[in-house]
C-alpha positions as CSV (number, residue, x, y, z in Angstrom):
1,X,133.1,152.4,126.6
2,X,132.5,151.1,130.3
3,X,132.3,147.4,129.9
4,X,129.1,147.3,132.4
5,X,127.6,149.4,130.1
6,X,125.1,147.3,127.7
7,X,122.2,148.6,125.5
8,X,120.7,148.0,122.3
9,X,123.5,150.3,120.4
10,X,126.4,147.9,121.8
11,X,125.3,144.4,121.3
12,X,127.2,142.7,118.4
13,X,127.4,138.7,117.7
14,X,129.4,136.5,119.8
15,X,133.0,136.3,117.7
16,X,133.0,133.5,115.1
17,X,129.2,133.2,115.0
18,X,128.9,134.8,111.7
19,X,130.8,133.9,108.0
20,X,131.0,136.0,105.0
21,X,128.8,134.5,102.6
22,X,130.4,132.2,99.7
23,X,130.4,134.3,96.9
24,X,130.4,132.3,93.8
25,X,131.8,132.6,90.2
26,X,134.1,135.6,90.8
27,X,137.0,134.1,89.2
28,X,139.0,131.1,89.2
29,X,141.5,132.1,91.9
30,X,138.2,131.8,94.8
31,X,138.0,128.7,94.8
32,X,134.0,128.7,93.6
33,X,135.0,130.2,89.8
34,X,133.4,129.2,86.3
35,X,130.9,126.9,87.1
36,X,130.4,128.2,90.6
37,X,130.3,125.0,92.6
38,X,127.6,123.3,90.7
39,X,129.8,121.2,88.9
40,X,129.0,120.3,85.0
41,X,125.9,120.0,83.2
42,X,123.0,118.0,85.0
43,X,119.6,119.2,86.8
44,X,122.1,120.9,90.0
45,X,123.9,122.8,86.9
46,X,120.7,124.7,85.9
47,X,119.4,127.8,86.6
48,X,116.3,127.6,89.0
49,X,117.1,124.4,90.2
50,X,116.0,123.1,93.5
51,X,116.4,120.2,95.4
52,X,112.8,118.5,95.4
53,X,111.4,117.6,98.2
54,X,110.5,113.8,98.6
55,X,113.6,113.5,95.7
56,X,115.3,110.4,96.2
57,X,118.1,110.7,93.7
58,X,116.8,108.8,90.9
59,X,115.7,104.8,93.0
60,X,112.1,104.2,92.9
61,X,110.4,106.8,95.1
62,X,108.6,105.3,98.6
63,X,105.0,105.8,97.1
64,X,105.9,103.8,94.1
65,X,107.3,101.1,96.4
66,X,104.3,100.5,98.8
67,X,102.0,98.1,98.5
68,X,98.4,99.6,96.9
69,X,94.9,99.9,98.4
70,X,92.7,97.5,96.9
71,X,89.8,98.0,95.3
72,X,88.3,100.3,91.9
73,X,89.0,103.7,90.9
74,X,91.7,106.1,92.4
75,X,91.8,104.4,95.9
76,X,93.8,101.8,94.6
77,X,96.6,104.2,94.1
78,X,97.0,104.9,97.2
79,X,99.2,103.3,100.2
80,X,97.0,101.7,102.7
81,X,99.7,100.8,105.4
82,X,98.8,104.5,107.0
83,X,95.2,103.3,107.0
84,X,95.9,99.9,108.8
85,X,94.0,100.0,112.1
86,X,96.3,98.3,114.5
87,X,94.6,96.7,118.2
88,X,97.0,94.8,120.9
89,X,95.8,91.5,121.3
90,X,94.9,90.0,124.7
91,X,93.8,86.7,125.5
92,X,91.0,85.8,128.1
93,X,93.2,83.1,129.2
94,X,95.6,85.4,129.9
95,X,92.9,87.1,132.0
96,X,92.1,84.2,134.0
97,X,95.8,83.9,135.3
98,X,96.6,87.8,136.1
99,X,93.0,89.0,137.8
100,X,91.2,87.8,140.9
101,X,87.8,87.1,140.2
102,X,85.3,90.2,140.7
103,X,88.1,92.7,139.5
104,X,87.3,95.1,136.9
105,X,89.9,95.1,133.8
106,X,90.4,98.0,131.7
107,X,93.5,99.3,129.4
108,X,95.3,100.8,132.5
109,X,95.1,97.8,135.1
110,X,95.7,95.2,131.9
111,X,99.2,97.6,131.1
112,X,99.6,97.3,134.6
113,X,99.7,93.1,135.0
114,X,102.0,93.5,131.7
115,X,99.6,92.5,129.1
116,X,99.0,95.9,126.9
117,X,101.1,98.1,127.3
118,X,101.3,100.3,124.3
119,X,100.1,103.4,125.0
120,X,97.6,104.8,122.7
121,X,96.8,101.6,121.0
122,X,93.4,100.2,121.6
123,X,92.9,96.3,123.2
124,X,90.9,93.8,121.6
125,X,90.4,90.6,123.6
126,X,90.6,87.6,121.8
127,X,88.9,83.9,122.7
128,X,92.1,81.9,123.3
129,X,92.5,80.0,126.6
130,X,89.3,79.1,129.1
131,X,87.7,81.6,131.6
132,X,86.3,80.6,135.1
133,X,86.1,84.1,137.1
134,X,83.5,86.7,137.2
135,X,85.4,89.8,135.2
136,X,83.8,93.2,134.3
137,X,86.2,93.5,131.1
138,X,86.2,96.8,129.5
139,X,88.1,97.0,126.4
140,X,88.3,98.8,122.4
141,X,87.3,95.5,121.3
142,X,85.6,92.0,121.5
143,X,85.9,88.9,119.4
144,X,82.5,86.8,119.3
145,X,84.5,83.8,121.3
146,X,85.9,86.1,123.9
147,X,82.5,88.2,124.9
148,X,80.9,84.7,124.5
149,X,83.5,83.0,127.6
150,X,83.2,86.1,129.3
151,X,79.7,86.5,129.9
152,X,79.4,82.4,130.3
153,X,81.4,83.0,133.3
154,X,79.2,85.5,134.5
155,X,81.1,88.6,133.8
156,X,80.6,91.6,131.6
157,X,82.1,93.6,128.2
158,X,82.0,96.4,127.9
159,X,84.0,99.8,126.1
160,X,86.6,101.3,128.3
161,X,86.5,104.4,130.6
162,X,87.2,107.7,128.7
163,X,90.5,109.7,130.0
């Protein structure tokens, strides 16, 4: 055949990409004889046996080893780590030393002057440290101190642009 020639008829794999498959309990001289690789007795020894998944050979299985959602009925079964809503703190002192007064602070010009920068993660401001500027703070989230020194100062809260 002309080597240039290529169609659907000559296309094979590239060598050594394929194997035989094992073939299992066809003697003792294979290799994979009598008890066919499963080794003796035990749950791997049975016939329909399949690795489970979430198995975790035999310790105490992750769902058994978190911590439990308070409360009555079924809920308290359940792991409430995945339900923990998380916020990045920032402080309006923090505020008063990275923004000129009259600027407008939002999620993107706060990750900018390094204070949240965790993308995806809403910001909460928090009350700690003194405000003196005029700020239009837009942000996830406002405790009572903080959107009280904020708007003692003259400035606004607000929730952030969308996008």
């Amino acid at each position: 055949m002309d080597p240039e020639e290529i169609g659907l008829n000559s296309l094979r794999p590239a060598p050594g990409s394929r194997h035989r498959p094992k073939r299992v309990g066809r003697g003792e001289g294979s290799g994979l004889g009598k008890t066919a690789g499963r080794g003796e007795k035990g749950y791997g020894a049975r016939s329909g046996a399949k690795r489970k998944a979430r198995y975790e050979g035999g310790q105490m299985p992750i769902h058994m080893r978190l911590r439990k959602l308070r409360g009555p009925h079924m809920k308290k079964s359940t792991p409430f780590e995945q339900f923990r809503t998380h916020t990045q703190p920032v402080n309006v002192g923090d505020l008063e030393a990275r923004f000129e007064a009259g600027a407008e602070v939002t999620p993107r010009t706060l990750a900018a002057a390094g204070l949240a920068t965790r993308k995806g993660v809403p910001v909460k401001i928090l009350g700690e440290g003194e405000l003196a500027k005029k700020l239009t703070v837009r942000a996830h989230g406002f405790s009572k101190a903080a959107r009280e020194r904020i708007e003692s100062a003259g400035g606004t809260c607000g929730a952030p642009p969308e996008g």
